[in-house]
C-alpha positions in Angstrom: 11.1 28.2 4.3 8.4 25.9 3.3 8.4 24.2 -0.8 5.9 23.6 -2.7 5.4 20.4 -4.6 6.1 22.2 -7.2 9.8 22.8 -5.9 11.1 19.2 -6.2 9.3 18.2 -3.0 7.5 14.8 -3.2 4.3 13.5 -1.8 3.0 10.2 -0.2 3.7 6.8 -2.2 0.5 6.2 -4.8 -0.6 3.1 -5.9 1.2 3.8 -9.0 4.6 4.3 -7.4 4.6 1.4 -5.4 3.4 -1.0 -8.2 6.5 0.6 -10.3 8.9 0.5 -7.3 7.7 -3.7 -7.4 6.6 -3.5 -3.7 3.5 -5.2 -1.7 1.1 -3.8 0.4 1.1 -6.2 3.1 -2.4 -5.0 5.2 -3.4 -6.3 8.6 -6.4 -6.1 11.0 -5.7 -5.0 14.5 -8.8 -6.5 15.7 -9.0 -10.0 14.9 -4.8 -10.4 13.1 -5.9 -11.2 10.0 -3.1 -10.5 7.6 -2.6 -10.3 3.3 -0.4 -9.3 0.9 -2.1 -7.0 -1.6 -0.3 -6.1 -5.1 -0.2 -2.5 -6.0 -0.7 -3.2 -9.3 -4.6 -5.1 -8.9 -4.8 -2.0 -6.5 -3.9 0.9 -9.4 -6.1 -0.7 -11.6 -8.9 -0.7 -9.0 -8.6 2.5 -7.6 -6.6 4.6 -9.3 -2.8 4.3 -9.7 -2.6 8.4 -8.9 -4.2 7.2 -5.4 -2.1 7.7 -2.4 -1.3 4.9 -0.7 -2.5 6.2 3.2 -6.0 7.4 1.2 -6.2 3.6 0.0 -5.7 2.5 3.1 -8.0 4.6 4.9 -10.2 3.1 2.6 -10.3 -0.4 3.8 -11.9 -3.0 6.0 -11.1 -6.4 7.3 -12.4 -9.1 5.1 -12.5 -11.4 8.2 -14.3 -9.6 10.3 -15.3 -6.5 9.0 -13.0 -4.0 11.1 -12.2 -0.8 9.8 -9.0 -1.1 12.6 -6.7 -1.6 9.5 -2.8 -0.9 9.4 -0.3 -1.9 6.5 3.4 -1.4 5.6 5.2 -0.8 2.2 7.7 -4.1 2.0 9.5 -5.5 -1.1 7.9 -7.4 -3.4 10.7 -9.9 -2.9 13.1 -10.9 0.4 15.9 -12.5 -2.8 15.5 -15.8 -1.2 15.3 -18.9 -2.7 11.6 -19.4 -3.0 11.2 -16.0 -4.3 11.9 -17.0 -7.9 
């Protein structure tokens, strides 16, 4: 049986989420490798923080080179190592 939202089910990460969870949106161009972290929270206050996070993404283009060959992952805000202080 299928659940609505409704019904406890949850959707894709926003902007929102992700800035409150204190994660990065680290982005990358599969054409020409060029990589940045973004912060959700710039991003939120940008877009939208009620934005999913794969609509944002769909969303982008390479700053380098212009691609719209774009991928990103969710990562933490922080690896807990010494520099991240």
């Amino acid at each position: 049986m299928r659940r609505n939202r409704d019904e406890g089910e949850s959707g894709p990460a926003t902007l929102g989420s992700t800035a409150r969870a204190h994660l990065l949106l680290r982005v990358w161009c599969k054409d020409c490798r060029h990589q940045v972290d973004l912060d959700p929270s710039e991003q939120a206050e940008r877009h939208g923080a009620d934005l999913p996070v794969p609509d944002w993404a769909a969303r982008l283009s390479c700053s380098q080179c212009g691609s719209r060959y774009i991928d990103f992952v969710v990562a933490p805000g922080s690896t807990g190592g010494l520099g991240d202080r």
